[in-house]
C-alpha positions as MATLAB code, in Angstrom:
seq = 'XXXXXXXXXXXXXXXXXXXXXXXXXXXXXXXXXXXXXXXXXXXXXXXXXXXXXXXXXXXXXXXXXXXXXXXXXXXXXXXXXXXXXXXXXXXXXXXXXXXXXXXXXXXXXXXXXXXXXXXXXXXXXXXXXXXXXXXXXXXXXXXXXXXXXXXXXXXXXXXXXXXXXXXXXXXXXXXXXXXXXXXXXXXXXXXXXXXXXXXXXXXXXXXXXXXXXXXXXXXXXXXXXXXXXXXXXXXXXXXXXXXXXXXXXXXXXXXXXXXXXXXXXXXXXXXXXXXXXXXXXXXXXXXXXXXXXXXXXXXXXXXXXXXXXXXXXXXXXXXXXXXXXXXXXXXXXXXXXXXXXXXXXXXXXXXXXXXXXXXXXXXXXXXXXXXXXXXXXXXXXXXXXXXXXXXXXXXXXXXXXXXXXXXXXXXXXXXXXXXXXXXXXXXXXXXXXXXXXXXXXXXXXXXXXXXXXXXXXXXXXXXXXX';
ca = [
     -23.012  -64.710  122.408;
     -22.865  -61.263  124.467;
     -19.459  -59.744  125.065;
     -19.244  -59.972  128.410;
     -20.304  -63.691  129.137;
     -17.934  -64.627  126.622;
     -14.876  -62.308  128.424;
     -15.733  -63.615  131.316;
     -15.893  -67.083  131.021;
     -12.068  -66.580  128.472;
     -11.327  -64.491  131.742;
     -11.687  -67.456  134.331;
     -10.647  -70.185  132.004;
      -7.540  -68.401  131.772;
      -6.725  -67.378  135.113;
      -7.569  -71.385  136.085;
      -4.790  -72.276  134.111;
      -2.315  -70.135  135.052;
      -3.165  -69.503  138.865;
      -0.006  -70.965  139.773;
       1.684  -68.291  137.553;
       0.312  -65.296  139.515;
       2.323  -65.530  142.872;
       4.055  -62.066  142.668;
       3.213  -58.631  141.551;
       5.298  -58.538  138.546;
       3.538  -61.599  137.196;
      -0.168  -60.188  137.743;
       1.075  -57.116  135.597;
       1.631  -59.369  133.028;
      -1.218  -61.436  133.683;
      -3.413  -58.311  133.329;
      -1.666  -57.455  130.145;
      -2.387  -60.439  128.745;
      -6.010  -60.644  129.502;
      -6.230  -57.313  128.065;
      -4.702  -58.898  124.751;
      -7.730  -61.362  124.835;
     -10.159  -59.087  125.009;
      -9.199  -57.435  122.312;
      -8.788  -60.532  120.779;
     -12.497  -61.468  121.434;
     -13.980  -58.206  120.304;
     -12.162  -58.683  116.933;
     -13.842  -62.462  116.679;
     -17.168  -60.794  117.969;
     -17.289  -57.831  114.982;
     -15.967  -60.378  112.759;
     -19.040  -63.009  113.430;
     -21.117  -59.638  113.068;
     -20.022  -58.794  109.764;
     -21.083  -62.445  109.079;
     -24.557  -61.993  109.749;
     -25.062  -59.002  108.682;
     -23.853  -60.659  104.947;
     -26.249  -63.636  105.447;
     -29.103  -60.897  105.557;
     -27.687  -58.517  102.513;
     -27.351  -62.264  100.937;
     -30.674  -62.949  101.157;
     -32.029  -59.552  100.430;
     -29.938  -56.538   98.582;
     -31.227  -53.432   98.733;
     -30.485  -50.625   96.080;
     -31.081  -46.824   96.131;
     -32.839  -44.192   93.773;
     -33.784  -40.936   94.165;
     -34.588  -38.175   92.100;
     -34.893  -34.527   93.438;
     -36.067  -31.888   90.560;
     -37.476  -28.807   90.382;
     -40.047  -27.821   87.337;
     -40.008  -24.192   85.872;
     -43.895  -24.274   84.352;
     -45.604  -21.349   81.542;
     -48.905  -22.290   80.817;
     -51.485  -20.941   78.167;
     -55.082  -21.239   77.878;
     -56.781  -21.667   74.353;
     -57.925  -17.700   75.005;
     -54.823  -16.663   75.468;
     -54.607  -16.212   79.337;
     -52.041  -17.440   81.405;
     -52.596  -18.421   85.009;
     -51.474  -15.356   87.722;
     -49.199  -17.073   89.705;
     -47.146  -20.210   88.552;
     -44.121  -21.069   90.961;
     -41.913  -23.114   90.603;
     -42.710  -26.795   91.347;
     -40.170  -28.962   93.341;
     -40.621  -32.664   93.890;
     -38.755  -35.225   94.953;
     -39.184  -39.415   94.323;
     -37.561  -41.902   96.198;
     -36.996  -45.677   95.317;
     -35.885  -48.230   97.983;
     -35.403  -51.558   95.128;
     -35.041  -55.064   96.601;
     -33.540  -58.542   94.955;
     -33.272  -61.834   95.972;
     -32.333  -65.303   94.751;
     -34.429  -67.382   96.424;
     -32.904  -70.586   94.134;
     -31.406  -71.218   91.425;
     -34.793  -71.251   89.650;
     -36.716  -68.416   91.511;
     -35.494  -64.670   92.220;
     -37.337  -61.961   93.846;
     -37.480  -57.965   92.554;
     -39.154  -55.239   94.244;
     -39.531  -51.708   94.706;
     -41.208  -49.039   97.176;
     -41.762  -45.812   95.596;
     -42.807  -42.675   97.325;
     -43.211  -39.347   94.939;
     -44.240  -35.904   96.303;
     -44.517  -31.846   95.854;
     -42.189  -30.293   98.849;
     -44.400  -28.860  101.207;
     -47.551  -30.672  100.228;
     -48.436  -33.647  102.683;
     -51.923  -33.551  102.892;
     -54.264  -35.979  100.985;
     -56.021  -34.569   97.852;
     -58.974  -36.532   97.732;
     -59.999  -35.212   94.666;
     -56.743  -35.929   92.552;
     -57.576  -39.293   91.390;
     -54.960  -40.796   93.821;
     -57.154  -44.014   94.118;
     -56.027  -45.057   90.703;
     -54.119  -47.825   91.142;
     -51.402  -47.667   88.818;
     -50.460  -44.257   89.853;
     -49.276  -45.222   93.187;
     -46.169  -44.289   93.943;
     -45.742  -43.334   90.092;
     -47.137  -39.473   90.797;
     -47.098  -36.743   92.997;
     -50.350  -37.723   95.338;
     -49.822  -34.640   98.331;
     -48.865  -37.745  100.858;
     -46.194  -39.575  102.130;
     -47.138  -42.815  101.390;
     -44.580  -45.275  100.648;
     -46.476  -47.902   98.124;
     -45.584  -51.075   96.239;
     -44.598  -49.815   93.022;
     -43.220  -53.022   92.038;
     -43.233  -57.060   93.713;
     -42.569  -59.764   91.533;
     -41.095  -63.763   91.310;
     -39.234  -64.871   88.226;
     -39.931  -68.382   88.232;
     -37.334  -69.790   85.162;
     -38.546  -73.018   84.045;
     -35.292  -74.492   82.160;
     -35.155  -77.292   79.859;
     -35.676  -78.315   76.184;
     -34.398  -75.664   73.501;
     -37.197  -72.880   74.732;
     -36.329  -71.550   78.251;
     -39.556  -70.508   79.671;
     -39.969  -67.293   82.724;
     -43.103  -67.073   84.721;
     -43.410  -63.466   86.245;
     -45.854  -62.851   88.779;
     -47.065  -59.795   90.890;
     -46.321  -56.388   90.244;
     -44.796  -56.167   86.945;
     -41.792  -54.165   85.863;
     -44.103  -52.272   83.580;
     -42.334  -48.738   84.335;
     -39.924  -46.709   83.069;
     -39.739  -48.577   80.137;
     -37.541  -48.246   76.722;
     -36.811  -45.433   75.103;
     -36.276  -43.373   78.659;
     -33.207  -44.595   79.530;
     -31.112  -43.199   76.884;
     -32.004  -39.412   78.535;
     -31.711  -41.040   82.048;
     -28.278  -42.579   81.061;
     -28.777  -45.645   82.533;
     -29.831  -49.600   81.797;
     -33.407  -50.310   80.757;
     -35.477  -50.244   83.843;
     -38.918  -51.530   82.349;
     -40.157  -53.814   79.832;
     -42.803  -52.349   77.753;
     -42.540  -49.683   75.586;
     -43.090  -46.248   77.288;
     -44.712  -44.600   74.448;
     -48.014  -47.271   74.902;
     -47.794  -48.117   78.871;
     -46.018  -46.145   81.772;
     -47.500  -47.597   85.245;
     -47.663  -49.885   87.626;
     -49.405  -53.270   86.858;
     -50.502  -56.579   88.336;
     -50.426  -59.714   86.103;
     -49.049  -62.793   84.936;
     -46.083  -62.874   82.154;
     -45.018  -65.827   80.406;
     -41.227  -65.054   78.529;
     -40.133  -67.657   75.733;
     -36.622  -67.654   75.008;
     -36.517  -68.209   71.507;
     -32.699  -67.636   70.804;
     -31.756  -70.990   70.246;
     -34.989  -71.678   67.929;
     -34.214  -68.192   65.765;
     -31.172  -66.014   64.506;
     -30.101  -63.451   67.221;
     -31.797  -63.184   70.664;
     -35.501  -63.646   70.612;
     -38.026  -63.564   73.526;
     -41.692  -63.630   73.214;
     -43.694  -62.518   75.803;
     -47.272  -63.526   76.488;
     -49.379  -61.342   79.013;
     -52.394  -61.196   81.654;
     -53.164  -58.260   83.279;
     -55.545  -56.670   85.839;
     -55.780  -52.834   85.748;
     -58.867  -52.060   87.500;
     -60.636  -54.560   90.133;
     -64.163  -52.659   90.202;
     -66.755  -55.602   90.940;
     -65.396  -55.398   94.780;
     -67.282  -52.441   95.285;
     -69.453  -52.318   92.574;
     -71.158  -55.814   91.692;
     -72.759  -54.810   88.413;
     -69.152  -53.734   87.446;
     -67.056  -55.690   85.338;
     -63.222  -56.464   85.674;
     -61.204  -54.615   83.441;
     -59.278  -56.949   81.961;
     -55.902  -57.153   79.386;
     -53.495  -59.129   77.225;
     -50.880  -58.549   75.588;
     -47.662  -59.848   72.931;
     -44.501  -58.840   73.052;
     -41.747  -59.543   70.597;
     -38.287  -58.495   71.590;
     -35.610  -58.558   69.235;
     -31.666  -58.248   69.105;
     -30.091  -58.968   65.559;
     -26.580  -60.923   64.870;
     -25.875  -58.016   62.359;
     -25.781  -55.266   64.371;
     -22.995  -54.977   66.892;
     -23.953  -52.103   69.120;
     -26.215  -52.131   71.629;
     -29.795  -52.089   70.701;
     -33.567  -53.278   70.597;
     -36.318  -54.324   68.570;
     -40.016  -54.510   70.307;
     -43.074  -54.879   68.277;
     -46.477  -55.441   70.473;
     -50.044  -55.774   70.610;
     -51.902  -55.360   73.788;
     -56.081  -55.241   74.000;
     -57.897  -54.364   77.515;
     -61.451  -54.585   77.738;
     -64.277  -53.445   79.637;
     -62.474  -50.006   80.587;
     -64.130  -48.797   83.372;
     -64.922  -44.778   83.236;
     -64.255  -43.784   86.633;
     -62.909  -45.947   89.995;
     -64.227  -44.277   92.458;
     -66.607  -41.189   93.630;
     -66.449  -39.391   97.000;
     -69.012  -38.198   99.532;
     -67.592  -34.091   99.950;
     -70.756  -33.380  102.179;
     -68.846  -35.216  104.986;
     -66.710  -33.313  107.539;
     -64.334  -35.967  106.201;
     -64.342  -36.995  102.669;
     -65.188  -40.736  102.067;
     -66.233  -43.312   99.658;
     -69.666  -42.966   98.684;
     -71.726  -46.061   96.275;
     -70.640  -45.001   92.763;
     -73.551  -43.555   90.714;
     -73.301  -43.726   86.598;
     -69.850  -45.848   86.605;
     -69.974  -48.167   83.519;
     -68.004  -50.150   81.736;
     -67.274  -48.079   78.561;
     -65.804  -50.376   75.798;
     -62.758  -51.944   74.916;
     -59.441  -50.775   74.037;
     -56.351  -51.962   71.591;
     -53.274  -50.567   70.745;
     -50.719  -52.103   67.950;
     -46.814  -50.519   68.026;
     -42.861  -51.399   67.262;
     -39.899  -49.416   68.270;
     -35.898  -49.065   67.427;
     -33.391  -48.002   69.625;
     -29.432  -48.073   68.976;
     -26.495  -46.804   71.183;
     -23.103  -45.848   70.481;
     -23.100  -45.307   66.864;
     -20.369  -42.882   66.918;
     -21.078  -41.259   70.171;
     -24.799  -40.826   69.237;
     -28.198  -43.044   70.587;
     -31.063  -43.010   68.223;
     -34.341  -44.587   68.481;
     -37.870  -44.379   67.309;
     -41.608  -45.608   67.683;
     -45.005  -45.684   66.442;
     -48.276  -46.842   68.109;
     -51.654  -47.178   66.972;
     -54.550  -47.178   69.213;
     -58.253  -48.101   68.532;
     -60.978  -47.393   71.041;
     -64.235  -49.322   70.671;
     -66.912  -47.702   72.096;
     -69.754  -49.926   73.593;
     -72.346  -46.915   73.493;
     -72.305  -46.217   77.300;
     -71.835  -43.059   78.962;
     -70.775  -41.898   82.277;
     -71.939  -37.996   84.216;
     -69.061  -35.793   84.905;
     -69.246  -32.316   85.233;
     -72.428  -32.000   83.747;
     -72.107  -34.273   80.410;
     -72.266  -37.583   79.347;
     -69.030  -39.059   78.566;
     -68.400  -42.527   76.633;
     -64.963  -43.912   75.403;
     -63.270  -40.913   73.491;
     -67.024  -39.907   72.875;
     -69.898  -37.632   74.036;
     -73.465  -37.656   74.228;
     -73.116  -34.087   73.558;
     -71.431  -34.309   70.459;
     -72.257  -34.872   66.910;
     -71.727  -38.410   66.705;
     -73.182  -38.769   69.838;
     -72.289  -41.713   72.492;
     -71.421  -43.582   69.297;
     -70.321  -47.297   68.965;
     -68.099  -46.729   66.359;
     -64.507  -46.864   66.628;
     -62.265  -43.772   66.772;
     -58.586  -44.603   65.662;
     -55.368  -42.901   66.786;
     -51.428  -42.898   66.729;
     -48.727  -41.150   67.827;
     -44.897  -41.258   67.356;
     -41.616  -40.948   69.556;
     -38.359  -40.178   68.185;
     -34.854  -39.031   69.795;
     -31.096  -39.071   70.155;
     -28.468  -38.422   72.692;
     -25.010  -37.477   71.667;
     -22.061  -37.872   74.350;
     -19.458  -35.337   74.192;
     -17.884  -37.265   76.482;
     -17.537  -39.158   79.439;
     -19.040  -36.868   81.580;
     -21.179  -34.541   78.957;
     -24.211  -35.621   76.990;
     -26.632  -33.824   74.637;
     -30.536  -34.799   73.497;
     -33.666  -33.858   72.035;
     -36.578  -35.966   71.114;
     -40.081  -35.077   69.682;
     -43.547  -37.040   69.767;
     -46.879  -36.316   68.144;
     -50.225  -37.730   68.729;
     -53.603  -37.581   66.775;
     -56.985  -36.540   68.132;
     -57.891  -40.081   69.047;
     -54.650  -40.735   70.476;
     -55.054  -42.533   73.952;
     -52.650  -44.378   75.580;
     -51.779  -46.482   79.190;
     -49.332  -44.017   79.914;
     -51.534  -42.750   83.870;
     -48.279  -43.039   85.359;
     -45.210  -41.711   83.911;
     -42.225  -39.883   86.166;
     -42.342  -37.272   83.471;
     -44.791  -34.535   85.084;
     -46.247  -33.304   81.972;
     -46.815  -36.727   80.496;
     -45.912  -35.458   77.341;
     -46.297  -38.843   75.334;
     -49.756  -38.923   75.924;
     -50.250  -35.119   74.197;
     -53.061  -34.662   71.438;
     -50.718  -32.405   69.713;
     -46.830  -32.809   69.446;
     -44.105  -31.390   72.146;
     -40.265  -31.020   71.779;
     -37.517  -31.498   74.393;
     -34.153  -30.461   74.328;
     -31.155  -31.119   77.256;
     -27.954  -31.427   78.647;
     -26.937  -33.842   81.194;
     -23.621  -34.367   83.388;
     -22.260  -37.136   85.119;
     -21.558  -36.658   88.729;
     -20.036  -40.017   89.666;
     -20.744  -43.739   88.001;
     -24.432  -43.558   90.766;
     -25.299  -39.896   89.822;
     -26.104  -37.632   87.392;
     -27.906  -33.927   86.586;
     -29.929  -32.501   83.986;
     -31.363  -29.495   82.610;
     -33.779  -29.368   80.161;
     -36.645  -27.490   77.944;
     -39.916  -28.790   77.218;
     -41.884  -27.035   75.040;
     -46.004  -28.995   74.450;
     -48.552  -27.811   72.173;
     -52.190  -29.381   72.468;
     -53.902  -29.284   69.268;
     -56.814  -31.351   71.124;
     -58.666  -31.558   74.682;
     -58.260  -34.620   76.638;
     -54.628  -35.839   76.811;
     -54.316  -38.606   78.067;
     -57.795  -39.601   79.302;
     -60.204  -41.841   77.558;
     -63.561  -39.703   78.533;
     -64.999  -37.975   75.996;
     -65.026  -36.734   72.297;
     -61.868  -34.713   71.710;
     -62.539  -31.027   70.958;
     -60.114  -28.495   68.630;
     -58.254  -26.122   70.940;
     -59.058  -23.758   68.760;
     -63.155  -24.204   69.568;
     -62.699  -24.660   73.534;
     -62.177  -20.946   74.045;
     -64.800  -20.899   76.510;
     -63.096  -22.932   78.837;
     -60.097  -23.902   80.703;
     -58.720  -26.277   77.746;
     -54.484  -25.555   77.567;
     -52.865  -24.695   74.436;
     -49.370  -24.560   75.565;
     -46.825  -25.374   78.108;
     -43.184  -24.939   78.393;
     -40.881  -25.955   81.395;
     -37.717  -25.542   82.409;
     -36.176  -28.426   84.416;
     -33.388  -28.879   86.862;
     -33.122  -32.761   87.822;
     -30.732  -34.614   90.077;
     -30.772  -38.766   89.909;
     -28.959  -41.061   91.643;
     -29.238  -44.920   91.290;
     -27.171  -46.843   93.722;
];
């Protein structure tokens, strides 16, 4: 009710009641006194119903904080041995505005808006790929567009010795194990980060299987859609994929840790979303010439990770990838690409399949409550191809043909923030990182182009979670 009706209707109830009172000047003193009493009175009830409100909102909905400012020192070489003129320092800053809500006992709510973004750079890059869908929100995309990095119901159908979880939407398929041990804080992502780093729409169905096996046990069956192309390209297929997930804690081992082994398969990767028309005054979607469905795509992996064995974290994993060409190719840049193959090269746009792995291993030591210690080294194989389009780390250095080694320090601000410096030092021993077009080629051959061998970066980053 507003303020004033409510004074003034306390106002003339009371002054009804105790007209009889006020026949002197003395006793309308204290009459005044008093009615200043109830005000105050009713502005205490009023901020008090207020604060109720406002709780039945934040009940419904809570709403968390992250936010990472950093700034990125880079050295780049090319496979000739030149280095670009003028490399200055990169800042960046990503903001996360995370949503919950139990809707009933049976059906929560999780969410996230993302926005990521170079200082200073606000205008759209139409030619940097932004369309891709998974990278919204993940990467730097010169805008400030606040997307849906993550919208999802966990449906938890109890009953019977197997508790079953239906997830739907926008998975948590980000930030995934091992990345929190260098972040210091709880797993934020399912999968493991060394074979997917994104955002993803899908279907999950979790078994609990800890009352059916020794030690906690969830299996985790899932349906995914990473690229709708047919609604702008009818001879286009869906690219599709599904996925197992085995999660794993053992009785035996008392600290903190995790077991994940996996297989996922996507098929009919598509070889590029979308093409623009640059003849325009203003660049716009044009009908896609040569885009094909390439082939299909598996990738087999397990991981390790343990905390607090006497101050340290450890953890490891290995992934193995297998690309199946289907023989078709797509134009770009003057060549025929297929599915980590080339028309160009000797085994031309081959059907044959081209095998790769990589591994991921680290540790963290805590010097103590405040001070922490890491480094952690991967190394992938020419054929090594990943999901990781979307990663917060800039360089995307799990997706290297080559191996690269990071080393930091980190301090603890409060219990909600934290800062680190680090060094990142990746060596390519093969084109193509992280992209599924074409045949890689030996650094060591590409001297004629632009191909990197080397880059090294020197980080400053500040994260808060709240």
């Amino acid at each position: 009710m507003n303020k004033k009706i409510l004074l003034s209707l306390a106002t003339v109830a009371f002054l009804t009641t105790t007209s009889s009172f006020a026949d002197n000047t003395s006793d309308i003193k204290e009459l005044k006194a008093q009615i200043a009493d109830l005000q105050a009175y009713i502005e205490d009830v009023e901020d008090s119903l207020g604060a109720v409100e406002t709780r039945s909102y934040t009940d419904k909905v809570q709403l968390g904080l992250g936010m990472r400012v950093e700034a990125n020192n880079y050295s780049t070489t090319y496979a000739d041995g030149s280095s670009p003129k003028n490399e200055d320092i990169v800042y960046r800053t990503k903001l996360n505005i995370n949503m919950k809500s139990k809707i009933a006992d049976n059906l929560k709510f999780s969410g996230r808006l993302s926005t990521y973004k170079n200082w200073g750079d606000s205008s759209h890059n139409y030619m940097g790929m932004t369309d891709v869908d998974s990278r919204q929100g993940r990467t730097p995309d010169d805008s400030n567009a606040l997307y849906v990095e993550r919208a999802y119901l966990d449906w938890y159908m109890t009953g019977g010795k197997i508790p079953l979880i239906l997830t739907i939407g926008r998975q948590p398929s980000s930030d995934g194990p091992s990345y929190q041990i260098k972040e210091g804080t709880a797993r934020k992502g399912t999968y493991d980060a060394l074979a997917f780093d994104g955002a993803a729409d899908g279907i999950v169905l979790t078994a609990n299987l800890s009352n059916v096996t020794p030690g906690s046990t969830a299996l985790r069956i899932t349906y995914g859609k990473p690229n709708n192309g047919s609604d702008y390209d009818s001879d286009l297929k869906d690219t599709t994929a599904l996925g197992v997930f085995v999660d794993k804690q053992c009785e035996a081992i008392k600290q903190k840790h995790l077991i994940q082994a996996y297989y996922v398969t996507a098929k009919d990767l598509n070889a590029n979303p979308r093409s623009f028309d640059m003849n325009s005054s203003s660049p716009t979607y044009m009908t896609v010439q040569g885009d094909k469905n390439l082939g299909d795509f598996d990738i087999y992996g397990a991981m390790f990770e343990i905390q607090n064995v006497n101050k340290f974290d450890f953890f490891i994993h290995y992934s193995y990838s297998v690309a199946k060409p289907n023989g078709n190719t797509y134009s770009w840049g003057g060549r025929n690409l297929g599915l980590l193959s080339s028309a160009t090269a000797v085994d031309g746009a081959s059907t044959s399949n081209k095998t790769g792995n990589a591994v991921w291993v680290g540790t963290r030591y805590k010097v103590d409550s405040n001070y922490a210690v890491g480094a952690e080294y991967n190394k992938g194989s020419k054929n090594w191809f990943s999901a990781t389009y979307a990663p917060n780390d800039p360089m995307n250095k799990l997706a290297v043909r080559g191996d690269a080694i990071e080393v930091y320090a980190s301090k603890t601000v409060n219990k909600h923030a934290n800062i680190r410096v680090g060094y990142v030092d990746v060596n390519y021993d093969y084109t193509g990182s992280g992209n599924h077009l074409g045949a890689p080629m030996k650094i060591s051959n590409a001297l004629g182009t632009n191909a990197i061998k080397e880059v090294k970066n020197i980080y400053l980053t500040f994260n808060v979670l709240f």
